[in-house]
N, C-alpha and C positions, 0 to 999 in steps of 0.2 A: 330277228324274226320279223316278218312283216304283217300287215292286220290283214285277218282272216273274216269274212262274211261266211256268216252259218245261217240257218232259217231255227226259227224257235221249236221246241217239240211240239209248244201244248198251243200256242196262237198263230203257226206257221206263218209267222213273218219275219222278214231278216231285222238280222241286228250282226254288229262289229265287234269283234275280239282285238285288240290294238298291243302291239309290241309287249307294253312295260304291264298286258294285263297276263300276257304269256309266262312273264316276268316273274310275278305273284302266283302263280299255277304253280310252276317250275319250284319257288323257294319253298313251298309249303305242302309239294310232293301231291296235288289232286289235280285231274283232268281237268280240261274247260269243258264250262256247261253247255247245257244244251236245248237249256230253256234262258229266254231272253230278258233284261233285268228287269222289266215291268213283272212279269211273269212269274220271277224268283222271287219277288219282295211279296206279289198276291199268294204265292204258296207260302212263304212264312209266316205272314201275317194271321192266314187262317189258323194257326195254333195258337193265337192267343183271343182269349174272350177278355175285355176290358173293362164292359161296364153294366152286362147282364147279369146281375145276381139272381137266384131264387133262395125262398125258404124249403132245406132239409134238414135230416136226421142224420147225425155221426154216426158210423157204421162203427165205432168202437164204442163211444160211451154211452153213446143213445139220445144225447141233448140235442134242442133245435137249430140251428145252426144259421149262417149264411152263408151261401158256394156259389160258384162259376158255373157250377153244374145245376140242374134242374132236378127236382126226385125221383122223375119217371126216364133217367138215362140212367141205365143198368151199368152201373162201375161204382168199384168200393171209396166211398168219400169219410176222411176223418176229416173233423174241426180240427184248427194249425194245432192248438196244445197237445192235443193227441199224434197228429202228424211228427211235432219235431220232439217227442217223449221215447223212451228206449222201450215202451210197451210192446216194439216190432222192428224186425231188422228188413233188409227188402232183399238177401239173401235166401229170406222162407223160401222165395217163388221164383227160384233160380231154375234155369233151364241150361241141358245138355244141348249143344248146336247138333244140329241135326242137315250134314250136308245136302241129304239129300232132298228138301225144302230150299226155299229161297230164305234169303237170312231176314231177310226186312218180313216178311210173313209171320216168322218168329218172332219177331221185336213188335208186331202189332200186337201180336198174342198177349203178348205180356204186359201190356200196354193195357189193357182190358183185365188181367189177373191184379195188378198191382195196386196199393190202395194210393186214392191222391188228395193234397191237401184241398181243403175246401177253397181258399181262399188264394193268391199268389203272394206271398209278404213274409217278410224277415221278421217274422213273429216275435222273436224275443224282443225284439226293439223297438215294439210298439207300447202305447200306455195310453189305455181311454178310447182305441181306437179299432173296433172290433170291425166297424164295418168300412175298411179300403182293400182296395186289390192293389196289386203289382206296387208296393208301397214299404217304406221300410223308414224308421227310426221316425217314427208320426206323436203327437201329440195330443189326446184333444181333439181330434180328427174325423170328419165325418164325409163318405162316399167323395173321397177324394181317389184317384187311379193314376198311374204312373208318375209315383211324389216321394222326395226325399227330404229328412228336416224340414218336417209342418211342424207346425203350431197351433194349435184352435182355428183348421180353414177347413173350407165343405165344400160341397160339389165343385171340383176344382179337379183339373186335370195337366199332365207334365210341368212338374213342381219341382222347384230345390230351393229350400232355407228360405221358407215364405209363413208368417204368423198374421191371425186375424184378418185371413183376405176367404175370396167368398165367392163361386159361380166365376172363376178365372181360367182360362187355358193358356198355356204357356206362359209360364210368371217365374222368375228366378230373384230371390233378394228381395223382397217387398213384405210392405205391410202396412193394414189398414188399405186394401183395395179389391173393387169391388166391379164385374163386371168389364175384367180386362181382356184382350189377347195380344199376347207374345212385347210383354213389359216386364221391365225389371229397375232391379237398384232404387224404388219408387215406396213415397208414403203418401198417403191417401190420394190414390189416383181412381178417376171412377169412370167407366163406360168408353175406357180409351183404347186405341191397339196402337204398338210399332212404338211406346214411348219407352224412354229410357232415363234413369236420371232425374224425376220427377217429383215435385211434391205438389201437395191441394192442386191437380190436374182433372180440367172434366171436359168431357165428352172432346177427346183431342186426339190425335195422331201425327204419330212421323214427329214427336218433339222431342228436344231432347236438353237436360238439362235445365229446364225450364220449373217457374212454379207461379200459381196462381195464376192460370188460365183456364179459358173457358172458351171449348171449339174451334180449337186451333190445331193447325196442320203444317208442317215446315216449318217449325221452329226452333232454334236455339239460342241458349241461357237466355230464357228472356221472363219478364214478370209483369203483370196483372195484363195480361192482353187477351181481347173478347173478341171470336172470332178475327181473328188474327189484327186487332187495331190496338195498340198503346191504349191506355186510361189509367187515371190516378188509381193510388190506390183505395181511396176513400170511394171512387167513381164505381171503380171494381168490387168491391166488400158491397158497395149500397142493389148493384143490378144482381150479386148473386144471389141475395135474401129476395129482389124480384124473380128470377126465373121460380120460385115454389118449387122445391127440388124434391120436395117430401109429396107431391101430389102425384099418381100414377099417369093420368092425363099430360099435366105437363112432361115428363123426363122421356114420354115417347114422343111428343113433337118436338121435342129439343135434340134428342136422338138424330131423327129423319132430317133435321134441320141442320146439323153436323154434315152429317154421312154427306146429302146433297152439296156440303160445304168443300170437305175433301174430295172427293171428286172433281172439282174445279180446278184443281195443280195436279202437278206433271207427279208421278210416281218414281222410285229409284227401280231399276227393272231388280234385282233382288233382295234382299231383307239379309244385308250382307255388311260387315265390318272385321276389318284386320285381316284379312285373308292374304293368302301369300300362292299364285297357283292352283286355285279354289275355282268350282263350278256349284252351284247348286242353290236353294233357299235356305232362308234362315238359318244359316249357318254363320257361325261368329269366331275369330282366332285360328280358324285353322291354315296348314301345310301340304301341299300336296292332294289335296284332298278332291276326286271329281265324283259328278253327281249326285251331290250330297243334298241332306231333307232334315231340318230341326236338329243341328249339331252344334253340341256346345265348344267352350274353349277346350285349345289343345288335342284337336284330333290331327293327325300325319299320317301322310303318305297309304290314304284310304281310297274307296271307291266305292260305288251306292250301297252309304250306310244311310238308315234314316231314323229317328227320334232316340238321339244320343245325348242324354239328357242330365252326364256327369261326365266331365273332363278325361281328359289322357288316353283316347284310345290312338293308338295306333299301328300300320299293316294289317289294314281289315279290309275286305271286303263283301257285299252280301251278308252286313249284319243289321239287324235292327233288334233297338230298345237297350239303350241304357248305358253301357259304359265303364266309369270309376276306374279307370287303372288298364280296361283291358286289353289284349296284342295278339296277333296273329290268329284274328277270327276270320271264318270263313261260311257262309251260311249258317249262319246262329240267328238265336233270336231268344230274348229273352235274358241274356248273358252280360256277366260284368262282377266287377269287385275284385279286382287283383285277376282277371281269368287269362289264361296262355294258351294257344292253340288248340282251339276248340273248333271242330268241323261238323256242319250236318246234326245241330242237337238245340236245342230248346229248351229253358227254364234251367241252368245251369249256372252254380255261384256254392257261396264265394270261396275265390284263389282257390280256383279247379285249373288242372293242367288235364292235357292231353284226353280230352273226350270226342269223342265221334258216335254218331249215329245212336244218339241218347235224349232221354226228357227228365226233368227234374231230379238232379242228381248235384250234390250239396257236399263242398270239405271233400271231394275225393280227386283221384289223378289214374290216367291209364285207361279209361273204362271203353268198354264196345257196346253198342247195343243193351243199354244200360237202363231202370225205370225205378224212378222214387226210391236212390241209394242214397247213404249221406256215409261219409267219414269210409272211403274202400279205396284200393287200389288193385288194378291188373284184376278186373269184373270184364266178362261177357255174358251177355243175356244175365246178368245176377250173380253169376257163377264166379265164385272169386279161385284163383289162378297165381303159382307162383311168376316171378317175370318172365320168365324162357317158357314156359307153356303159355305166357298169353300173349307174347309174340309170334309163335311160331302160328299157334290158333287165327290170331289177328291177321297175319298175310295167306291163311290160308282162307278165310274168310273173304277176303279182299278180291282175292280170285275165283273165287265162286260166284260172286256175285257180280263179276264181269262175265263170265262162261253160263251162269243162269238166274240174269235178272228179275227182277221183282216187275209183275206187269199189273200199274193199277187196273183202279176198276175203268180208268177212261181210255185205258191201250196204252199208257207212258209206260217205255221204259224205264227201270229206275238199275241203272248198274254202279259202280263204285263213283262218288265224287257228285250224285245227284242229294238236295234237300229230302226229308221224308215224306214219303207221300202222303197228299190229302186223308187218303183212307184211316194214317195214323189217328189224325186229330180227332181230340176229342168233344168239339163244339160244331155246331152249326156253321154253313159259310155268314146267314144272316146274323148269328151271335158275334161273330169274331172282328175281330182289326182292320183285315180284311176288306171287308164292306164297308167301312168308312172311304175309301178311298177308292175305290172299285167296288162301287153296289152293282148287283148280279139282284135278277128274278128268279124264284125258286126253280124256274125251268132252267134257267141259263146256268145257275151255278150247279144243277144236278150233272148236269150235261158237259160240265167241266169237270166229273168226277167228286165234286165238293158234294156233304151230307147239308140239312135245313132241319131246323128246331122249328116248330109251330108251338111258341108259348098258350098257355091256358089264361084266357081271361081273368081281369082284373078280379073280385070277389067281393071289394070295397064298395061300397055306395057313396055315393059324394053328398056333402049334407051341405057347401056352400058351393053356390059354383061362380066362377072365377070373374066374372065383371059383377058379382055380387061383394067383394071385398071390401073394406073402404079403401076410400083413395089416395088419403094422407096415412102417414102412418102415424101421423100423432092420435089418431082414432083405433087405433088399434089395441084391442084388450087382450090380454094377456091368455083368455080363454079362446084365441086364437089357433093356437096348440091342439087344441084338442078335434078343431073341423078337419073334415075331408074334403080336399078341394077339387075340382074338377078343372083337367087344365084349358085354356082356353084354345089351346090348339089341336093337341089329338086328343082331349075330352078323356083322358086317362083321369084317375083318382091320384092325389099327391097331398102331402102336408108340410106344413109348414113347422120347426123342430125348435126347439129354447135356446140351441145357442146362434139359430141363425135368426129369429128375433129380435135376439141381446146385440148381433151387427148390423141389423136396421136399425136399430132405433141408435146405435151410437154411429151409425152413417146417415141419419135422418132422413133415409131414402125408401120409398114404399116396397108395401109386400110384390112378390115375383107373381103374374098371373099366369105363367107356364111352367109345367112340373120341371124337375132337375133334369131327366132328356132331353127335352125341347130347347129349353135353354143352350143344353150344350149341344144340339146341331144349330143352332140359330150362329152360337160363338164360331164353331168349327167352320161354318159355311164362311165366314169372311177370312179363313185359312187357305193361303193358295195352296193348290195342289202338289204332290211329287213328280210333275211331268214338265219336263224344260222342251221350250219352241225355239228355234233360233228367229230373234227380230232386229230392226235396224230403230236404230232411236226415234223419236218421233221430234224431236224438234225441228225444225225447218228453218231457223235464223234467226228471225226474229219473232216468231212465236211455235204452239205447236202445231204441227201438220191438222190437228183435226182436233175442237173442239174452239174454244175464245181466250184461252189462254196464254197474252201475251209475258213473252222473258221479263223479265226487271235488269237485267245486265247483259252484255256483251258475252256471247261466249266464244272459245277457242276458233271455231267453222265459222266466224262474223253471221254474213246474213243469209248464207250457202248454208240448206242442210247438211246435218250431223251425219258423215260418213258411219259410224262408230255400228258396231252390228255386235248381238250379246245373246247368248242363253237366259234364257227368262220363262217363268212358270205363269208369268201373264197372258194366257191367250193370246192368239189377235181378235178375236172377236170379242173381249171383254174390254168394257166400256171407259177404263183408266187409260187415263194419260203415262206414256212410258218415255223417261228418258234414261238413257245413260248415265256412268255416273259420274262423269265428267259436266254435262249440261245439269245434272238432277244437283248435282253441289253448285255450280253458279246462281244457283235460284235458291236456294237456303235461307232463311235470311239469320 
């Protein structure tokens, strides 16, 4: 079959269907889309909320709670222990399909009848840790969000088998680190990004293997080196006790004096290792795998999946978040842990087989149009069904909803083989995942059929506000705990909690003067985007084409630019040096 150019439904611009994507269509019996991959990953994403919490009331026991949801949006919310207790079966609020409705009309419905957990987490597996979302088998743990095997770590985001780290994104295998993004296999590494393999590592990037530096960028196995120059170790131990690392003043000009430092070298154009056949960012060990966005080891023979953040998936495409085992997904989200052919459904685990057009549906196989089941098989709209009536039902559904589509509220068709529409979801487009990556103004996103949450102001008074702190943290009294601080950047109310205390002062690094959101868009914004440009290297020969950056060695093109042309999430308008990774490894040192 040859590749086929469509226009998008919802951003009518073209995009390419390619052979081996026909391929995947064909094995896994659904249509090809009809909305374009930038488009399918923004409609998936809106159904998950990440890191808006509010305080409610359990609509079963009546305790105060924390949820995803807000208390002034009208759906039934239980706290998880009530959620995952046999006090309710989700067969109560089963529905009779009614052909003559559109089927997805029906599954909203019930969408809105069914009660949901407060929180997204594999509840039983948590201990100590009431308040994470999308989170499971946590420790200790405090407003940490999509994280596996924590340990005593806090505002911390896509996590696996990480203990006593602190204000990190993307961290896998670490400990005792503070102020990373996208590091791993690392102990005390602080204010770094892109390291690996690291110990007593500060304010550095792109090292790897390396310990006992300070501001360094390009390097491997290397030790006590200060902005990137050899020095004894005696030399090194004496200037880190000078830099005052405990003073708030200093560790932001030491920061800005980093950053400006990297900068000055050539970049690798992806955040990419071990790939075999691979397109995409930060993506590590994979096969087969194109347009990929923060995928860990072991994913095959995929296609835009993004923040796959436990091993083994493979034959997926159009899934995002998470992983562990799963195959033959096809617009999911939210899904993983052992899960097999899942289409069209959201919040779906673990070792689920065969779900479609479903949300939060846990330990079951077969389902249709399915909402907050756990432990069922051969369910529509709730309705449980022997095998032969929910087959016969299921294709006869299949074709109704080719013959009479579901039409959002924005005019999209939604016929067999389309994600659930916006109107499903139950979050704001500003609450949700969504607008992290594609931020929309509340006119823009209404206007794309997406709904907007306008939270209710703060109600906290701030009793220190945030350059009023001290600046060392050896001044810092223990009655610290108990202020409301004002953050310095959006002047929101925030506090400072005992066990993130207990890792400043055993990282002897000062208090944070921006609350846990800011921090983490501050971390996030040095995350390159999901959107690949095609560019040509920038090396020139014997330096780069644009900036003072001369080679250190010869590379393959001598003193002729670097033919070499690459998918890259680097802009070209953004201000890094990009080479290849042929030129980007000859300069390594």
């Amino acid at each position: 079959m040859n590749s086929e150019n469509k226009t998008c439904q919802n951003c009518k611009t073209d995009f390419t269907i390619e052979p081996e994507d026909f391929d995947f269509y064909e094995k896994i019996k659904v249509p090809p889309p009809t909305w374009c991959p930038e488009c399918r990953m923004k409609r998936r994403m809106a159904f998950m909320n990440n890191r808006e919490l509010y305080r409610r009331t359990c609509d079963l026991c009546g305790k105060s709670i924390m949820s995803m949801y807000p208390p002034d949006r009208k759906i039934t919310i239980y706290c998880n222990p009530c959620w995952w207790s046999d006090k309710w079966d989700g067969t109560q609020y089963a529905k009779d399909y009614d052909p003559s409705q559109p089927f997805l009309r029906q599954a909203i419905d019930l969408t809105r009848a069914t009660p949901h957990m407060a929180l997204e987490s594999n509840y039983p597996t948590l201990i100590n840790s009431e308040y994470v979302n999308h989170a499971a088998t946590a420790k200790n743990c405090y407003l940490i969000f999509i994280a596996d095997e924590c340990e005593n770590v806090l505002y911390s985001e896509l996590l696996l088998h990480n203990k006593d780290c602190m204000d990190a994104t993307i961290l896998e295998r670490a400990e005792l680190c503070y102020e990373v993004v996208n590091c791993g296999n690392s102990y005390q590494l602080f204010y770094s990004e892109d390291c690996d393999g690291c110990r007593n590592v500060y304010f550095s990037k792109d090292c790897i293997g390396c310990s006992d530096c300070f501001g360094c960028v390009g390097l491997r196995n290397k030790q006590y080196h200060i902005f990137n120059v050899p020095h004894t170790k005696e030399d090194y131990q004496q200037k880190l006790k000078e830099f005052g690392l405990d003073s708030h003043g200093n560790v932001m000009q030491l920061q800005e004096q980093a950053r400006d430092f990297w900068r000055t070298r050539p970049h690798k154009f992806a955040h990419a290792l071990r790939n075999v056949n691979t397109t995409g960012d930060y993506v590590y060990g994979a096969k087969n795998a194109k347009d990929m966005y923060i995928v860990s080891e072991g994913t095959e023979d995929s296609r835009y999946c993004q923040v796959i953040t436990m091993s083994g998936v493979k034959d997926s495409y159009d899934y995002s978040m998470w992983g562990n085992g799963a195959q033959r997904l096809y617009e999911a989200m939210i899904v993983g842990e052992g899960a097999d052919s899942i289409r069209f459904a959201t919040q779906v685990w673990p070792n689920v087989r065969d779900i479609e057009y479903s949300m939060t549906v846990m330990s079951s196989s077969n389902m249709f149009g399915c909402v907050n089941m756990r432990n069922k098989q051969y369910c529509i709209l709730n309705k449980e069904y022997s095998k032969g009536e929910y087959e016969k039902l299921r294709a006869q559904i299949i074709g109704d909803m080719d013959a009479k589509p579901y039409i959002d509220s924005a005019g999209r068709r939604y016929a067999y083989g389309e994600f659930l529409p916006p109107d499903m979801s139950l979050f704001g487009y500003n609450e949700s995942y969504a607008a992290l990556f594609f931020p929309m103004t509340r006119e823009e996103a209404k206007a794309q059929g997406f709904s907007w949450y306008d939270a209710h102001p703060s109600s906290y008074a701030p009793t220190v506000r945030a350059e009023d702190l001290p600046r060392s943290i050896k001044d810092v009294q223990d009655s610290i705990v108990q202020e409301i601080i004002e953050c310095s950047r959006c002047k929101k109310s925030f506090r400072i909690v005992t066990a993130e205390l207990a890792l400043l002062r055993r990282f002897g690094l000062p208090l944070p003067r921006m609350c846990p959101n800011c921090r983490y868009a501050e971390r996030f914004s040095r995350v390159n985007p999901p959107r690949l440009a095609k560019r040509k290297c920038e090396c020139a020969g014997v330096s780069a084409n644009r900036g003072k950056y001369q080679n250190t060695t010869s590379h393959f093109h001598a003193d002729k630019p670097c033919p070499n042309e690459f998918q890259t999430s680097y802009a070209p308008d953004r201000p890094e040096i990009v080479y290849c990774e042929q030129c980007y490894n000859s300069e390594v040192a």
